[in-house]
C-alpha positions as CSV (number, residue, x, y, z in Angstrom):
1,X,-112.6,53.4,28.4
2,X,-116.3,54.3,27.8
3,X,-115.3,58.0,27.5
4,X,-113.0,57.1,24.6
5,X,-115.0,55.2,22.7
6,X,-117.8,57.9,23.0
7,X,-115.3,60.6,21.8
8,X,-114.2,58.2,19.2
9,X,-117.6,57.7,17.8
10,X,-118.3,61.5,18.1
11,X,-115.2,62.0,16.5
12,X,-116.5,59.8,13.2
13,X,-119.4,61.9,12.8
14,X,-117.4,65.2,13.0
15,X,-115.1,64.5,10.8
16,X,-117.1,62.7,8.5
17,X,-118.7,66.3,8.3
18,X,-116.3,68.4,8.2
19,X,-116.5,69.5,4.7
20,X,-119.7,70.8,5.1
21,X,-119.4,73.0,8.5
22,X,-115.5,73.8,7.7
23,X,-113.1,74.0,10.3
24,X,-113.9,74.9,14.3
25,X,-111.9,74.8,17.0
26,X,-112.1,71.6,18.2
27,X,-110.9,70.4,15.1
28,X,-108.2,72.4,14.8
29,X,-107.1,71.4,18.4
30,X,-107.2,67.9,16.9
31,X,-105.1,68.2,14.2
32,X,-102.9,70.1,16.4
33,X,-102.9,67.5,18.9
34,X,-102.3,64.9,16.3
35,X,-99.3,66.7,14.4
36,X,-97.5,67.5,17.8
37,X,-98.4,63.6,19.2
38,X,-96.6,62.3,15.7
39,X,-93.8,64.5,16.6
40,X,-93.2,63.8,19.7
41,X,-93.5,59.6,18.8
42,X,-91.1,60.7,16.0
43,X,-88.5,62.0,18.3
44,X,-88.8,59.9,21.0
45,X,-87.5,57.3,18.4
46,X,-85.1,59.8,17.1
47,X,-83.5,61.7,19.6
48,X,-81.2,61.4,22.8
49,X,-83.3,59.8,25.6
50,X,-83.8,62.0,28.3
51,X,-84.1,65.0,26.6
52,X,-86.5,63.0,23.4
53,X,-88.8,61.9,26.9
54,X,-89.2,65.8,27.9
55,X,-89.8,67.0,24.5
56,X,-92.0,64.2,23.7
57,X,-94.3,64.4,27.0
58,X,-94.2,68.5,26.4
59,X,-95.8,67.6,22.9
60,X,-98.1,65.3,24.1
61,X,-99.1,67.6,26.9
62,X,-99.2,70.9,24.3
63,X,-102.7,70.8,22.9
64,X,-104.6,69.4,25.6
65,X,-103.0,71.9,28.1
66,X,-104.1,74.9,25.8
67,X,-106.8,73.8,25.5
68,X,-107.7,73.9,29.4
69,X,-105.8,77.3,29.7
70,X,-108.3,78.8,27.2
71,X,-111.2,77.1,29.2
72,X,-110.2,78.6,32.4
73,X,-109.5,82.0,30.6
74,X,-112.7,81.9,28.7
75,X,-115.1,80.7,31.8
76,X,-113.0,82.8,34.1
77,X,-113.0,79.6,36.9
78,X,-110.4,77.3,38.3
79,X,-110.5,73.8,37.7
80,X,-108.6,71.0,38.4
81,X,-105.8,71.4,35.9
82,X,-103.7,68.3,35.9
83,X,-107.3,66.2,35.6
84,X,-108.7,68.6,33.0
85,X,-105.5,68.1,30.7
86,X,-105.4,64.3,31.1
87,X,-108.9,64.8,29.9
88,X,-108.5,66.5,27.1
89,X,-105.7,64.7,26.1
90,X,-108.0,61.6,26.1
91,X,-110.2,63.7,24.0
92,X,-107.9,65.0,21.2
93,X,-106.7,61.4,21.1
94,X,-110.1,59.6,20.4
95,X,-111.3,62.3,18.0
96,X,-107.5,61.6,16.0
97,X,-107.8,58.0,16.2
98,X,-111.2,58.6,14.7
99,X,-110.1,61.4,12.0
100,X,-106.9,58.9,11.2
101,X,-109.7,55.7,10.9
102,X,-111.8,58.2,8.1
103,X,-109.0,59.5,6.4
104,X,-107.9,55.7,5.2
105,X,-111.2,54.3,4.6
106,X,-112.0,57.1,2.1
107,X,-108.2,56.9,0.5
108,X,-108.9,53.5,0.1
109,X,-112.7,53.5,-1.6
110,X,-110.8,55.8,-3.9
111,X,-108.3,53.3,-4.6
112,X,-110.5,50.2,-4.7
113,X,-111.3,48.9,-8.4
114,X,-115.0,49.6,-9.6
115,X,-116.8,46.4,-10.6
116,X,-118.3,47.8,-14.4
């Protein structure tokens, strides 16, 4: 969708950056979001398959559902919960994909020969 690729492309510029700034919260919620969504792909190829579905969607859903609980906490309104999680779940998932995409390309200009 156009709202992923915009997040995506966001995402290359924040984490191509984050050296600099250090670590906020949206990054943080990322990595989060990206350690809990390998999980929960890790035992969903692992574990028994009802319960490995429910754990795994629970993972998934973790971060992004956070996320909007702080939100609505910090802005002191009510939203549309179930949309606002799907959101950020599309969210945290474009910025990893993006943080994923940076983290190879610069282990692999490290590995590439040098032409001396």
């Amino acid at each position: 969708t156009g709202f992923c690729r915009k997040e995506y492309w966001r995402g290359l510029g924040m984490f191509g950056t984050v050296g600099y700034g250090g670590m906020n919260k949206p990054v943080i919620f990322t990595v989060l979001h990206g350690l809990s969504s390998s999980a929960a792909f890790l035992i969903l190829l692992t574990g028994d398959y009802p319960v490995a579905l429910a754990a795994s969607v629970a993972l998934l859903l973790a971060v992004p559902t956070l996320a909007v609980s702080y939100r609505v906490i910090q802005q002191r309104r009510i939203v549309a919960f179930p949309l606002a999680v799907l959101l950020y779940f599309l969210y945290f998932s474009s910025r990893f994909v993006a943080m994923v995409r940076i983290s190879l390309s610069s282990a692999w200009r490290k590995k590439r020969p040098t032409r001396d």
